[in-house]
ROMAR-626309 format. One record per residue: x, y, z of N, C-alpha, C in turn. Coordinates in steps of 0.001 Angstrom, whole numbers, plus 500000, padded with zeros to 6 digits. Each point is the difference from the previous one (the first is absolute). Example, Ala and Ser with C-alpha at 12.3 -4.5 7.8 and 13.67 -1.06 7.14 Angstrom:
<nodes>
513190494310507800499110501190500000500900501200500000;499650501050499280500820501190500060499230501090500730;
</nodes>
This chain:
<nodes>
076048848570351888500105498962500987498787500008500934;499608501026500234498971500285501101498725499185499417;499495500929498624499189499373499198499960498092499509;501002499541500566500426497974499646499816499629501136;499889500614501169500050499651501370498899499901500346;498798501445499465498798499837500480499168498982499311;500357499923498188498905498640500080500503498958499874;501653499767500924500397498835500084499509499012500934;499614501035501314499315500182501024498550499534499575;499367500833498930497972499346500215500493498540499452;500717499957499162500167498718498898499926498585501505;501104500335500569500274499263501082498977499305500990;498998501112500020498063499273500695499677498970499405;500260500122498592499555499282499514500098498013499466;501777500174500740500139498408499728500019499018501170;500547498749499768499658499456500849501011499633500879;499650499661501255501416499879501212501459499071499106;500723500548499882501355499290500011500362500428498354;499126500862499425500593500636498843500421501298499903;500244500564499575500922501694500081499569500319497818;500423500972499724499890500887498919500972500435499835;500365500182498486500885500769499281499309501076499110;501002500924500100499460501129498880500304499344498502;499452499507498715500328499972498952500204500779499242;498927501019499947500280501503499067499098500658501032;500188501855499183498926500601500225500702501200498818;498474500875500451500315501229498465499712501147501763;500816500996499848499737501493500459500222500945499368;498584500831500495499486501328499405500314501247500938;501180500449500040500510501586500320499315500759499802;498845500546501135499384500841498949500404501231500955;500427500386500416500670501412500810500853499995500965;501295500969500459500771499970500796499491499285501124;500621499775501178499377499164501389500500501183500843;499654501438500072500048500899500833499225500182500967;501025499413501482498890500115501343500816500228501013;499407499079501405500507499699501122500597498514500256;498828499110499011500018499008500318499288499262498720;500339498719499417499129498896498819498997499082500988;498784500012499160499235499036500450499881498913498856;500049498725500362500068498813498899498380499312500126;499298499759499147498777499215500453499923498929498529;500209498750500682500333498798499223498190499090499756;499607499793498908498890499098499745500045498903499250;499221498862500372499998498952499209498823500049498908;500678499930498609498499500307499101499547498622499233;500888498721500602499657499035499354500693498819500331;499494499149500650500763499190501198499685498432499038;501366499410499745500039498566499545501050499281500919;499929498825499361500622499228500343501594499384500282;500259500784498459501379500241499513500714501365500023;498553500635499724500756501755499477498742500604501207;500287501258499758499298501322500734500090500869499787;499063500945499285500329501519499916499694500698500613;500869501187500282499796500789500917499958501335499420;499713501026500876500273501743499482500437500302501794;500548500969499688500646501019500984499799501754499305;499784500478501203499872501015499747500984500986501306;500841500900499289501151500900501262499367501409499578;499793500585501337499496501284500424501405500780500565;500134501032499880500720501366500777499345500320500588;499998500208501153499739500765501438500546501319500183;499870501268499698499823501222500404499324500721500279;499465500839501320499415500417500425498623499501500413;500267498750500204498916499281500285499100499521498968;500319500758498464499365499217499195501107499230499127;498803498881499836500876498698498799499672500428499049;501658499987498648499755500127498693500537498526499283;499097499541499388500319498956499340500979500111498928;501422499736500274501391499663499184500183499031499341;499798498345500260500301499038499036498606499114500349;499826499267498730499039498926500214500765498491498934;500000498878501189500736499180498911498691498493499911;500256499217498950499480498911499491500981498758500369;499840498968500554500656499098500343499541498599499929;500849499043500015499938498904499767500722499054500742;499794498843500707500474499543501535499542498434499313;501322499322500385500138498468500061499834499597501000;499157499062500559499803499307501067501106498861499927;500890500077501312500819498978499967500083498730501034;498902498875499491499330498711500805501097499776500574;500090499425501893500777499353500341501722500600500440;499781501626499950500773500566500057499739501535500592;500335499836501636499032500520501026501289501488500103;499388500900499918500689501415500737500770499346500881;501227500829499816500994500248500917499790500759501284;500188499570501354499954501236500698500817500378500968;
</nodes>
């Protein structure tokens, strides 16, 4: 969830006033326990259209002050014209 939030979030820079995004798919890669204090989520846009958007996210574990990189996911975001976030 953390990881859909953050590049639901970059995806979101990217459209235009009075449209909002859906998640369509994405693929995640588990790549080690999330043993910490705390997750860090860092969401990117790797390809910004009109209709679609891909994104990557990347979630860090926080222990001891260092980040270990736990999941990295691939995503894919519908721009939805005319249909503005809720708030």
């Amino acid at each position: 969830m953390i990881a859909d939030s953050a590049a639901g979030y970059a995806a979101i820079t990217m459209v235009p006033d009075g449209a909002s995004v859906l998640t369509v798919e994405y693929k995640m890669n588990l790549l080690t326990p999330a043993d910490g204090e705390k997750l860090i989520a860092r969401g990117k846009v790797v390809r910004p259209g009109r209709t679609l958007i891909v994104t990557q996210a990347e979630v860090f574990a926080v222990k001891d002050g260092r980040e270990t990189l736990c999941a990295r996911m691939q995503q894919t975001i519908m721009v939805m014209h005319g249909k503005s976030e809720k708030t």
